[in-house]
C-alpha positions in Angstrom: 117.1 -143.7 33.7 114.3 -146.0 34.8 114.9 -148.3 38.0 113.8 -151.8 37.0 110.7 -151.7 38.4 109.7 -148.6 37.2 110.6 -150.0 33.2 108.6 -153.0 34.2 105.7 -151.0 35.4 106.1 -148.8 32.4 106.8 -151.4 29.4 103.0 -152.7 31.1 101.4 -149.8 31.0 102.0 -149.0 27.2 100.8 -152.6 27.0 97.7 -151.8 28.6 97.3 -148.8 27.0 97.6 -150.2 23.6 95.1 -153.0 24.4 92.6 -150.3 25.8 92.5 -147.6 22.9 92.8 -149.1 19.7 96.4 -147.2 18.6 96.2 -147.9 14.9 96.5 -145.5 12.6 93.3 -145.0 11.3 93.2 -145.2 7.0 90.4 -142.6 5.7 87.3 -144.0 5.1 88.0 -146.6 7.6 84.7 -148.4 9.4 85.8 -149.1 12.9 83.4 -150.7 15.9 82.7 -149.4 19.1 80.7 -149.3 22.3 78.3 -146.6 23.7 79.5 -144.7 26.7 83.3 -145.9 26.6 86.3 -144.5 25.4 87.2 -145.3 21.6 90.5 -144.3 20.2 92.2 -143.6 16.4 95.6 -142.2 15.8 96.6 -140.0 12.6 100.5 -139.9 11.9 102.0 -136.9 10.0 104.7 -138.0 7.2 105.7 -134.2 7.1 108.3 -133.4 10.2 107.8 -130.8 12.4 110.8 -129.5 14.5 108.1 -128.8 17.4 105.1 -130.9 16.8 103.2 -129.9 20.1 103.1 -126.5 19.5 102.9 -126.3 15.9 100.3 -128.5 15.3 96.8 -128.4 16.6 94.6 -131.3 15.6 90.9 -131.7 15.7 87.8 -134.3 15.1 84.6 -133.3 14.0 82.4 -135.8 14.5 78.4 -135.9 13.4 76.3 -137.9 15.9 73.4 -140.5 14.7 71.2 -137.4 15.2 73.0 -135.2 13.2 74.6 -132.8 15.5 78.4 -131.8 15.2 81.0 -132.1 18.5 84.3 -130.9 17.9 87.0 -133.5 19.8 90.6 -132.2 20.6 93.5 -134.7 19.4 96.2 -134.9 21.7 99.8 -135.2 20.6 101.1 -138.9 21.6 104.6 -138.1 20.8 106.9 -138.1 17.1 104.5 -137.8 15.0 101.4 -139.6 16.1 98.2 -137.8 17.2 95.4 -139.8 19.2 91.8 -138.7 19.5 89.5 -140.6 22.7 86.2 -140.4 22.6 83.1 -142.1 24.3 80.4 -141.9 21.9 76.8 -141.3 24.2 74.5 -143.4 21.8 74.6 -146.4 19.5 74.3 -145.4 15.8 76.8 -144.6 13.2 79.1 -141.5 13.4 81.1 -139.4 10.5 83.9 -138.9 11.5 86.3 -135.9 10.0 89.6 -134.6 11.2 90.8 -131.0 10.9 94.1 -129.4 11.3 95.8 -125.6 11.6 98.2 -126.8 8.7 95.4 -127.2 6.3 98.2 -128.7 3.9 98.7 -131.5 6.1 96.9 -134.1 4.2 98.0 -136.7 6.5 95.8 -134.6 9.3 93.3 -132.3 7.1 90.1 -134.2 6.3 90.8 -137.8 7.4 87.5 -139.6 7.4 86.7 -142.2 9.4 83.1 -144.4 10.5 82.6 -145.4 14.0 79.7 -148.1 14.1 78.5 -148.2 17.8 77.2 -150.9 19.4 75.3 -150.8 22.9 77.0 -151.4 25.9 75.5 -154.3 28.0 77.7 -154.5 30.8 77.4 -153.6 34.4 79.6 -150.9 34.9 77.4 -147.8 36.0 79.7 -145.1 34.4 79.4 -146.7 31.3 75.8 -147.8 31.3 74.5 -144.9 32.3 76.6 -141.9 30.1 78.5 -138.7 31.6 78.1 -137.2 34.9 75.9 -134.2 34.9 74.5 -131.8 37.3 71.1 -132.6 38.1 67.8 -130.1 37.1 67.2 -129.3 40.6 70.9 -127.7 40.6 71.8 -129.8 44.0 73.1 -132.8 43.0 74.7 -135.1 40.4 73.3 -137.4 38.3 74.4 -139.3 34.5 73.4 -138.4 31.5 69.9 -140.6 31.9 68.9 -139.2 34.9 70.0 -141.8 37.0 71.4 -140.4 40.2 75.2 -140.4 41.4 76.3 -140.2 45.1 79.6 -138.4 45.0 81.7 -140.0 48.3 85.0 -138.8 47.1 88.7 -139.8 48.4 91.7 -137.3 48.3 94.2 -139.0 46.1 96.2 -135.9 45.0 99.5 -137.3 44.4 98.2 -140.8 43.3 99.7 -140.2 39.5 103.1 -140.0 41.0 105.4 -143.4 41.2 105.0 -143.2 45.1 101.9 -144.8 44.6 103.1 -147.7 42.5 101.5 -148.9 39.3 100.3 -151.3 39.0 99.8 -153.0 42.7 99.8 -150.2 45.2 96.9 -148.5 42.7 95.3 -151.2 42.6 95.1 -152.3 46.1 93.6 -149.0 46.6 91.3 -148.7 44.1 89.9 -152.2 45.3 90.0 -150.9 48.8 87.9 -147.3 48.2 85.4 -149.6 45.7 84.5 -152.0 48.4 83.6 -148.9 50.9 81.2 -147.5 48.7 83.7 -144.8 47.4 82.2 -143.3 44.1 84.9 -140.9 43.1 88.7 -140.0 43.3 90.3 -136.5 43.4 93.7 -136.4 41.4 95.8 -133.8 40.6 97.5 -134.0 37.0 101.0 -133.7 37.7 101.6 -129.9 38.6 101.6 -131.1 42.5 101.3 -128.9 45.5 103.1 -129.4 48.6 106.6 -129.5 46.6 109.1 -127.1 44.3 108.4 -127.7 40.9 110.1 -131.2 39.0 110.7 -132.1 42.7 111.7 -136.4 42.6 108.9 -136.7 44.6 106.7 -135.6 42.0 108.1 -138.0 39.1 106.1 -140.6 37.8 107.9 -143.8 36.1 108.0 -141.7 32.8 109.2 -138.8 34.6 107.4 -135.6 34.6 104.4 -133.9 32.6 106.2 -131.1 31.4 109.9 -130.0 30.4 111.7 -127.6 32.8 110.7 -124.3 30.8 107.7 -125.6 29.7 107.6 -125.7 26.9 106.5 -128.8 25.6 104.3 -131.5 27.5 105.9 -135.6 28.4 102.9 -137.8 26.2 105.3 -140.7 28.0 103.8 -139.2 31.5 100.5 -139.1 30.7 101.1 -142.9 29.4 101.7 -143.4 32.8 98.9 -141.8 34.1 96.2 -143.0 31.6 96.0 -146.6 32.9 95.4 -145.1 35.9 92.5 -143.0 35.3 91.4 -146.5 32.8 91.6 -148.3 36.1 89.6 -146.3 38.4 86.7 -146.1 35.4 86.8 -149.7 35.0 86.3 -150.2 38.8 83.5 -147.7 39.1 85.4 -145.0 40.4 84.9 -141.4 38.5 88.1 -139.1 39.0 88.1 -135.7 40.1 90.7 -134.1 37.6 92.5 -131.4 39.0 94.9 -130.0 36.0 97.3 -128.0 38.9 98.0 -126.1 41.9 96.6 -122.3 41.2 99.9 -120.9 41.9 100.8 -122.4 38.3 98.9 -119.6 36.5 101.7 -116.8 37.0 104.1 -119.3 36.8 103.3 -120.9 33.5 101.3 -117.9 31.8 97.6 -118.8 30.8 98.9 -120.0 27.3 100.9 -122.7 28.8 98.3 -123.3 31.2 95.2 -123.2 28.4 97.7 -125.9 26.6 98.1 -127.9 29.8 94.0 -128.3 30.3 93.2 -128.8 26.0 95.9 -132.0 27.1 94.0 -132.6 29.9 90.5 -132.8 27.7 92.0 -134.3 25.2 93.4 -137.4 27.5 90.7 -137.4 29.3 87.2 -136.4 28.5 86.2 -140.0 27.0 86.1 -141.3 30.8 83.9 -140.7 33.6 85.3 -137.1 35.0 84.9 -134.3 36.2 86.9 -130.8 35.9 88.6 -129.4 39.0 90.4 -126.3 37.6 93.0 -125.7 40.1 93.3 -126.6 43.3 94.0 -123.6 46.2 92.9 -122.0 43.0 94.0 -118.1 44.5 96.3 -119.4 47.2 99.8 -117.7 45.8 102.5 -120.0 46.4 104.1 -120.9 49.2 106.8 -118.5 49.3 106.2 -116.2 47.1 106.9 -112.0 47.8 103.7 -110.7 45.8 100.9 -112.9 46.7 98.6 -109.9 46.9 99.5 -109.7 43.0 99.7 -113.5 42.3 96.1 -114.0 43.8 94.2 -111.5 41.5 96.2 -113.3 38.6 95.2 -116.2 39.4 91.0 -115.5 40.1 91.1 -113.6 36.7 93.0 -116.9 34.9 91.1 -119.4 36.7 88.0 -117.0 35.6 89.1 -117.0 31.7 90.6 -120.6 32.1 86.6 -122.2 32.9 84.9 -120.2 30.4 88.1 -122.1 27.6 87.4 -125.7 29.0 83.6 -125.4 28.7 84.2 -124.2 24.8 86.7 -127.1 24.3 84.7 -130.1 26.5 82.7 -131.9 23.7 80.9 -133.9 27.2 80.4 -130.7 28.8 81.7 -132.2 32.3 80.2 -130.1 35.1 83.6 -127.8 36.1 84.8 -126.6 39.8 87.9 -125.1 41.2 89.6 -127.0 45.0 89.4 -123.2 46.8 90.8 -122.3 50.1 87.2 -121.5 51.0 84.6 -121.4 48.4 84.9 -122.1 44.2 82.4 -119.2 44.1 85.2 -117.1 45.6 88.0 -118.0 43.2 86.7 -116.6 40.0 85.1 -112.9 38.7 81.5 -114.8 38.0 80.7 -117.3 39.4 78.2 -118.5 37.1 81.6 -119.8 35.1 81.2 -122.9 37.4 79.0 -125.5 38.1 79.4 -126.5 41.4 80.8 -125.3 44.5 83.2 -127.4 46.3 84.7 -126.1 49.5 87.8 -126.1 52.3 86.7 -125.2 55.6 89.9 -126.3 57.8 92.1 -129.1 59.1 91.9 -127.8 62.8 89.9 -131.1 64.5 86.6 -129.8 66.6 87.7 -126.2 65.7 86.7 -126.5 62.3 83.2 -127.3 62.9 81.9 -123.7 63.2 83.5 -122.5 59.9 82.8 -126.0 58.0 78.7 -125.6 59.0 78.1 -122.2 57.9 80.3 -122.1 54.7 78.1 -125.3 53.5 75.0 -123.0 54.5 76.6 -119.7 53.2 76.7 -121.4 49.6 73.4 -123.7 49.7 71.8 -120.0 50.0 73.8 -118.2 47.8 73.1 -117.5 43.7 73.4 -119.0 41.1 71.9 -122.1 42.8 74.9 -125.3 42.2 75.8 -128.0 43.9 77.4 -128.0 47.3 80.1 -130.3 48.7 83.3 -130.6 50.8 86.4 -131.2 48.6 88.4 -130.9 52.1 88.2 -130.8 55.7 89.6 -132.3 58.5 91.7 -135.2 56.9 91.6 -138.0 59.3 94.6 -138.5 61.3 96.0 -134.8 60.6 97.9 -133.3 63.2 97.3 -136.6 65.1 93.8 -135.2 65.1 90.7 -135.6 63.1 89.9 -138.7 63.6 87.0 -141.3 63.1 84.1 -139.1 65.2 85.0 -135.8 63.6 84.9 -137.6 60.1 81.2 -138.7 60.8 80.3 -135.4 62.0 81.7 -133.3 59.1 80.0 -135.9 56.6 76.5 -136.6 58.4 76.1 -132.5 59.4 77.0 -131.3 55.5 74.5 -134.3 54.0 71.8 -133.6 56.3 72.5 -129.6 55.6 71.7 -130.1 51.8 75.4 -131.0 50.4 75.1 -132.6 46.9 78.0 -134.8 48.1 81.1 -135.6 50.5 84.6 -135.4 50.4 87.1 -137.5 52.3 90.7 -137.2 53.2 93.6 -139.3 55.1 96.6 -137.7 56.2 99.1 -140.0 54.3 97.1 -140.5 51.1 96.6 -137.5 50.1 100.6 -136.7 49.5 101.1 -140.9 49.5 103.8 -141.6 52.4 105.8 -144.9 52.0 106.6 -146.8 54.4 110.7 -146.5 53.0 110.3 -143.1 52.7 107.7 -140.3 54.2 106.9 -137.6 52.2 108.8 -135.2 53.9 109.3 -131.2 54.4 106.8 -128.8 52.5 108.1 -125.6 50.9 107.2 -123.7 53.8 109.5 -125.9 55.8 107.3 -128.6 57.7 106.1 -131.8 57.3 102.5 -132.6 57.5 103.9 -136.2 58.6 101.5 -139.2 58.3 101.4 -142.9 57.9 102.2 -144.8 55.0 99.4 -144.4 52.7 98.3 -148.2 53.1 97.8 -148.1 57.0 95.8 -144.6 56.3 93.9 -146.3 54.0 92.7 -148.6 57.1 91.6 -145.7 59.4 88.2 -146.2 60.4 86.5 -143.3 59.2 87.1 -144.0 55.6 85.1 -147.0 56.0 82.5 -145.3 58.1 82.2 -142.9 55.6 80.9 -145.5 53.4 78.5 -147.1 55.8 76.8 -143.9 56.2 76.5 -143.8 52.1 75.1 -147.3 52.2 72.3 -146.3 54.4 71.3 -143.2 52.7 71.3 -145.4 49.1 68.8 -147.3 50.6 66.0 -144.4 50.0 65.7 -141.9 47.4 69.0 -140.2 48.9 68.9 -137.5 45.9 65.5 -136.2 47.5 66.8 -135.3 51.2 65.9 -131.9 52.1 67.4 -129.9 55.2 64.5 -129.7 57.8 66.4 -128.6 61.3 62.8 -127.5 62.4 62.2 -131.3 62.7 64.4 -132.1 66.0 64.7 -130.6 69.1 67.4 -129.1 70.5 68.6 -128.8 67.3 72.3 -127.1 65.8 72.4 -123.5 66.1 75.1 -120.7 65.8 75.4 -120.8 69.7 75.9 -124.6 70.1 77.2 -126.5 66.5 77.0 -129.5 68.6 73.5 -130.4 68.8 71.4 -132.6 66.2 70.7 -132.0 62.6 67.2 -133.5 60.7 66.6 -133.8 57.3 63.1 -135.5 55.2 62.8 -137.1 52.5 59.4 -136.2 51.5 56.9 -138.9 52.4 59.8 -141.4 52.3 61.8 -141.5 55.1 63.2 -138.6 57.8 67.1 -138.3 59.4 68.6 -137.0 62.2 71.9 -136.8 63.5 72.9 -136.8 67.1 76.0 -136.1 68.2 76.8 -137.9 71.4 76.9 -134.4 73.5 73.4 -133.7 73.0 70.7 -136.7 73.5 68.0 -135.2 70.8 64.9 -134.9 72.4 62.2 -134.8 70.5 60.9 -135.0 66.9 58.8 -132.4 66.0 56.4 -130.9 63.3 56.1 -135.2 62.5 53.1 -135.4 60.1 50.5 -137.6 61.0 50.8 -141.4 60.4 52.7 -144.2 61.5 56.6 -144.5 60.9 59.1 -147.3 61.5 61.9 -146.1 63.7 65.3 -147.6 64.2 68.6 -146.3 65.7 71.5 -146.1 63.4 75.6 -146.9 64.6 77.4 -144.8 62.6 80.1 -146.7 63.7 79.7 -150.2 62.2 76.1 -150.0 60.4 74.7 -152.3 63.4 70.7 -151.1 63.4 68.6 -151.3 66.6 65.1 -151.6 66.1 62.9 -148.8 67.8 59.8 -150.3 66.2 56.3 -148.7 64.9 55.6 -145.2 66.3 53.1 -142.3 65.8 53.8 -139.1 66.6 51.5 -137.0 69.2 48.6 -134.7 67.9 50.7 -131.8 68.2 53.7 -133.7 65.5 56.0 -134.5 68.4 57.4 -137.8 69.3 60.0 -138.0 72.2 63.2 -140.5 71.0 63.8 -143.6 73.0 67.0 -143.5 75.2 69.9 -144.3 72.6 71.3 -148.0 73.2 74.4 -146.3 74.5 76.4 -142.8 74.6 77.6 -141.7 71.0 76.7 -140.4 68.0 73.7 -141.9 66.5 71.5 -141.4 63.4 68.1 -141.9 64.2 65.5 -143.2 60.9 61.8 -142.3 60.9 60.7 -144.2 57.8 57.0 -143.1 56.5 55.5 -146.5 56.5 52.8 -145.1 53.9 
């Protein structure tokens, strides 16, 4: 049974979800409007009964663009008999729509037709306005479907689809919160948590849990739940990271179940601004498992199989990753199955500098040539460690080192500690421990975080290019500890100083004249340096630093 609150949370969610996909079934030859870029929604019902509608029936849209080309959209089953399709068509036109079903006799299901007329969209959200997330041409970065580029600051939210994180006023205070700090994405895991035993409480949602004990059948009621959620962080700007489960599901649900799980997850899901994160600790065995030598090769060949399903399946074509214990590139038998690397390089404070610096390097060099960006280090506040300086340091020495992005994490957000009640023991019998997740969500270093986004936005951020050669002493292998420079060419050049190491001197400056200020990565307060030009020989010695810390340091190319 529901608590009161959670009824009232869920009898306004349905509401919401009603008003936000159009539910009604759809008559064939129905014309229906819609908007460019957002998430559109029809329903087919089936009179004929089937005694397991989930995994009997297998439902499809084919739908033929403006231009003429075909994309094939998996129906999700919304419960009874009721199947839903979302999708965002990319351009305004009109679109023929078909559906197409494994019980070809189902003529409430086979060859449906139905009209979408789309409109432009002419509002200001940037998801919307500007199409899917892509990965850019250069292979380092992300950008939407027109080009236009996307900073990818990212938040750990991995339990925030469980009723710990209350819908709808704990989600929304903070989705407001990570908005107004320049946050750009979310990560979120889809119900099959870590951290926790399987249909552990703590993993409930108000509608319960995604999947029945044996699973064999999937909750549409949870993923109710979970929809205005993901419709919430869109419709604030925020793209969301969708993690489908912890890898240490594969062997425990079989790659059928698991294939099922993700066609769900597409099917939910690939009408909104997303991207796919197959697993996360995607060849970590569980916890306490006795063949984890076994469990891990099971789950690199799955995970391997499992990427190469959702790109056939994707009608957006999200770009696809996998959370690793170290590298994506490491969790799979190719990795040219992915898109971009995201990595985990350690929770262990100063300690985790060495490893974080040359795994980012490691896969900026390695082949095929994709993105780069943390999806975990050093969550502020871990271990009563990790805090504001170290989340500066990891962010400012991976951007400046070529990352295509940042991920950040607050112990107590990530697993979403209440005030009432902390999160508690882990399988393996400890407790990570934490705040509450809304006094995390005021550590500094979040915000800081965003401040250092804010500055880079300012120039063409998607341009920066690692140029260590331009600051001396600069980071080495011997001392991780001393500055890091990066240009944008002819525009504007970076460097990092951490507050051990004073830099000393720019050098191999091309000639001309720059404007140079000192940067706080603390609170975004600039000091002017004012109008330089570098010596004959490229050099130019840095003023003394308005006092001892960390400091970025700005060389903008006046030309």
């Amino acid at each position: 049974m529901l608590d009161e609150i959670s009824r009232r949370s869920f009898v306004k969610a349905l509401a919401i979800s009603t008003v936000v996909g159009s539910t009604a079934t759809s008559a064939s030859g129905e014309e229906r409007p819609a908007t460019a870029g957002t998430a559109t929604e029809w329903s087919y019902t089936s009179g004929k009964q089937y005694s397991d509608p989930f995994n009997q029936v297998e439902l499809d849209a084919i739908v033929t663009l403006p231009s003429g080309t075909e994309e094939r959209i998996p129906a999700f089953w919304a419960g009874g008999s009721t199947w839903r399709v979302r999708y965002a068509p990319p351009v305004p036109g009109v679109y023929r729509i078909k559906s197409v079903c494994n019980d070809a006799k189902n003529h409430d299901l086979q060859d449906q037709t139905l009209t979408l007329k789309v409109e432009p969209y002419t509002g200001e959200n940037r998801h919307y306005k500007h199409g899917v997330l892509k990965v850019s041409d250069d292979k380092r970065h992300f950008q939407y479907a027109d080009g236009t580029p996307f900073f990818w600051l990212g938040d750990t939210w991995w339990m925030g689809l469980c009723k710990r994180l209350s819908w709808p006023d704990g989600f929304e205070t903070l989705t407001a919160d990570r908005v107004q700090k320049g946050f750009t994405m979310v990560q979120i895991v889809a119900g099959l948590y870590p951290d926790m035993e399987p249909f552990d409480e703590r993993g409930a949602n108000e509608a319960g849990f995604p999947w029945d004990r044996e699973y064999k059948s999937i909750n549409p009621a949870y993923f109710d739940m979970a929809d205005v959620r993901i419709q919430h962080l869109a419709d604030h700007g925020l793209a969301a990271c969708i993690v489908g489960f912890w890898g240490y599901f594969i062997p425990r649900m079989g790659m059928d179940k698991v294939k099922q799980h993700w066609r769900y997850l597409v099917a939910r899901w690939s009408a909104y601004p997303v991207v796919w994160c197959l697993a996360g600790e995607g060849t970590m065995p569980y916890y306490l498992s006795k063949t984890k030598e076994q469990d891990a090769e099971v789950q690199k060949h799955g995970l391997t199989e499992l990427a190469r399903y959702v790109h056939s399946i994707d009608p957006h074509h999200h770009p696809i990753t996998i959370h690793p214990s170290s590298s994506s590139r490491l969790c799979v038998d190719d990795p040219a199955v992915l898109d971009f690397d995201m990595l985990q390089t350690g929770h262990s404070d100063r300690e985790s500098v060495p490893n974080t610096i040359e795994t980012v390097n490691r896969s900026l060099s390695a082949s095929p040539t994709m993105p780069v960006l943390i999806g975990e280090v050093c969550y502020e506040g871990i271990q009563e460690a990790s805090r504001q300086e170290v989340q500066r340091f990891m962010f400012w020495t991976a951007i400046l080192s070529g990352n295509g992005g940042h991920t950040y994490g607050a112990n107590g957000i990530w697993q979403f500690n209440t005030r009432e009640k902390p999160y508690g023991l882990s399988p393996h019998g400890h407790s990570w421990g934490g705040p509450a997740w809304d006094i995390a969500a005021q550590l500094p270093g979040s915000g800081q975080l965003g401040l250092a986004k804010r500055l880079l936005m300012r120039y063409s951020w998607w341009k920066l290019q690692a140029h260590p050669d331009l600051i001396e002493p600069r980071w080495s292998k011997e001392n991780y500890w001393k500055p890091f420079a990066a240009e944008i060419p002819g525009e504007a050049i970076f460097a990092y100083t951490p507050p051990a190491y004073s830099a000393d001197s720019f050098r191999n400056l091309k000639a001309g004249n720059y404007r140079a200020f000192f940067f706080n990565p603390t609170n975004g307060v600039e000091t002017e340096i004012g109008n330089i030009s570098p010596e004959a020989n490229g050099t130019w010695k840095i003023a003394e630093v308005p006092i001892f810390q960390d400091w970025v340091v700005v060389l903008e190319n006046k030309a």
